[in-house]
N, C-alpha and C positions, 0 to 999 in steps of 0.2 A: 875740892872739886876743880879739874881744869878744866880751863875757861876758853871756847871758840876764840878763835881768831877772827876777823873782820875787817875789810877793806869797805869802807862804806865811800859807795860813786854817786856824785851830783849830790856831794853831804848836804848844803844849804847851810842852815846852823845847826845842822847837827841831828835831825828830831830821831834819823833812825837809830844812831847810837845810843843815845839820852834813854831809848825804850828797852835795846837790847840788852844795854850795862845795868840798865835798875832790875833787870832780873834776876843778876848776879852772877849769870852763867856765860858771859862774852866780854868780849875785851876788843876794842877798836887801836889796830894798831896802824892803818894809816886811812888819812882821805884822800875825796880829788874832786875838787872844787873851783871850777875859772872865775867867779865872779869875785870881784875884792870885797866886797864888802862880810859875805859870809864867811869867806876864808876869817878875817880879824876874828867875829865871835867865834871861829873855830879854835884858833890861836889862846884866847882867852880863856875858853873851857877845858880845852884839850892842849896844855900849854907844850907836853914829851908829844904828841903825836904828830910825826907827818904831815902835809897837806900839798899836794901834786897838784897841779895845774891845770893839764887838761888830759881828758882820760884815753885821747887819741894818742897821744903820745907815752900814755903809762904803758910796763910791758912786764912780763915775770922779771926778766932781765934786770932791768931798771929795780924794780923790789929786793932781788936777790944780792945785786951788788951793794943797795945801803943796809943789808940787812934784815930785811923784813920777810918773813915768811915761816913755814907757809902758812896760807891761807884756808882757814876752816867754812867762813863765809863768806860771800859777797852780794851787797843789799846795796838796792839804791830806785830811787824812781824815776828812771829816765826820762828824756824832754817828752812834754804829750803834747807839742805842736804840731808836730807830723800828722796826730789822730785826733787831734781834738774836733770836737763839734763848734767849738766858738771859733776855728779857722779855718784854714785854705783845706785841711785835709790834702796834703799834696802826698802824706803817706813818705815811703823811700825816696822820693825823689826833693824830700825837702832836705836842706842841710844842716837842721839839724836831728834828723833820723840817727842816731846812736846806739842802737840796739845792738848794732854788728857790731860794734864796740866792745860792750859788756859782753857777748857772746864770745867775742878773740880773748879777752882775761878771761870768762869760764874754759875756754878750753888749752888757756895756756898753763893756767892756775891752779885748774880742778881741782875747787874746794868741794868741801863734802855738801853744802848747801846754798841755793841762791834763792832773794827775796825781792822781790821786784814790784813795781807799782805801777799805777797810771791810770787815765780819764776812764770815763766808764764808754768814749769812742773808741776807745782800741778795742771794744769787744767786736765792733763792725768794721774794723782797720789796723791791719798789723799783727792781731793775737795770733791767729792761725799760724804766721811767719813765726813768731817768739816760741811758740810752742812746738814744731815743726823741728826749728833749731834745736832746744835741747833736747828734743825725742832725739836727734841726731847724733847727739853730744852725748847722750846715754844719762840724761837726767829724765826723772820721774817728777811730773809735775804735777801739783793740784792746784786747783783755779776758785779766786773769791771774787763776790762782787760783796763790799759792805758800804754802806751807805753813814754817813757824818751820822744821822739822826741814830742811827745805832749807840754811838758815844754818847746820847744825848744834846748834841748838838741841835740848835730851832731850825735847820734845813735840810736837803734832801744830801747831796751831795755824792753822788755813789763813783767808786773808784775800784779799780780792779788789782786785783791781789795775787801775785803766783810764788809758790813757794816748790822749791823742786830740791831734789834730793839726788847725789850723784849713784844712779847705777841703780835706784831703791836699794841700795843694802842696806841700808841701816834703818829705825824704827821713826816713825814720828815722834817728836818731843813730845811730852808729856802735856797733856792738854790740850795739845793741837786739834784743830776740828778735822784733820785728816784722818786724824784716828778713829773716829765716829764714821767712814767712810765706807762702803760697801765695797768688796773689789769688782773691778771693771770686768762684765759682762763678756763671755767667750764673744771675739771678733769684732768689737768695739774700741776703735783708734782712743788714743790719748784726745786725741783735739775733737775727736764727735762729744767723748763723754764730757769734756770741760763744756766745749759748747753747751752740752745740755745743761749743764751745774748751772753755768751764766743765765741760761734763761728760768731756772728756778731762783736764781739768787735773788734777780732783779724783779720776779713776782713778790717772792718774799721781803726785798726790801721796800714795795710799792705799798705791800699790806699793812707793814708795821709804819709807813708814813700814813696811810690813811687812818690806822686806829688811832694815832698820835693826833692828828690833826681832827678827829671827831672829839677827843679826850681832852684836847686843850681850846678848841676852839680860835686855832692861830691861823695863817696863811703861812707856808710853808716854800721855800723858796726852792725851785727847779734847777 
């Protein structure tokens, strides 16, 4: 079987490739990572792979000149300082807002798929933009909210999920919970029906923390 391609941005140490490669069906061929410290366990895991700098200055260019492309994927969880609830919320005007970032490699790059992450604030800050963007870019998005306690983790922890696909031509992978999807309603934007998804997700992830915390009898962290 051949194996995606993937550029995975704001690797950290790695966790999005670690998931994508243990499937078997992708291959990370380069990162881009500023902080030193993750870069090294990058270096150590991923001794042939790449590891770029900063992702303001990554470009197809840059990729195509060392060799690298193209690009089947690109995954990464961008800074959720802009949106988060534990800060300033300054949104676009903070700097590190980086979404237009990843959006200039989706459309310089156009891979077939983008996988993207972040606080469960960006549902009330920035999605509408993210999602706007690649309706623009001629990606087809679907939108998650899943919560840590889903993995079985002892807290709440919910985080938002977009996985888009260029142009919808191709199928959802196999298992995806897009594929369980109803199609969208004659006259129903992309971003009304995500929003709607959002707010069943976050019911649904609220139910399966209360029956967990009736079931075990724990305090469950917010």
């Amino acid at each position: 079987m051949k194996k995606l391609k993937v550029l995975d941005l704001f690797s950290g140490i790695g966790g999005f490739s670690l998931g994508l490669e243990r499937t078997g069906g992708f291959e990370t061929v380069a990162f881009c990572e500023i902080e030193p410290f993750p870069r090294k366990v990058l270096a150590k895991h991923w001794p042939e792979v790449p590891c770029y700098d900063d992702v303001r200055t990554l470009t197809a260019e840059r990729l195509a000149a060392d060799g690298i492309g193209p690009i089947d994927l690109i995954c990464g969880g961008y800074p959720c300082q802009p949106f988060s609830t534990a800060g300033r919320r300054m949104g676009d005007k903070d700097d590190r807002h980086l979404w237009p970032e990843v959006h200039r490699l989706l459309d310089e790059l156009r891979p077939s798929w983008f996988i993207g992450e972040n606080v469960a604030g960006h549902i009330s800050m920035g999605l509408d933009q993210v999602l706007s963007d690649l309706e623009a870019s001629q990606y087809t998005a679907r939108t998650f909210v899943i919560p840590a306690c889903a993995a079985d983790a002892p807290h709440r922890r919910d985080r938002v999920w977009i996985v888009a696909n260029a142009n919808g031509s191709q199928r959802w992978p196999l298992g995806c919970p897009c594929n369980g999807l109803a199609q969208r309603p004659h006259g129903l934007s992309q971003r009304q029906e995500s929003a709607g998804r959002f707010e069943r997700g976050c019911q649904n992830a609220a139910n399966a923390t209360g029956q967990r915390q009736q079931g075990q009898g724990e305090s469950f962290e917010r």
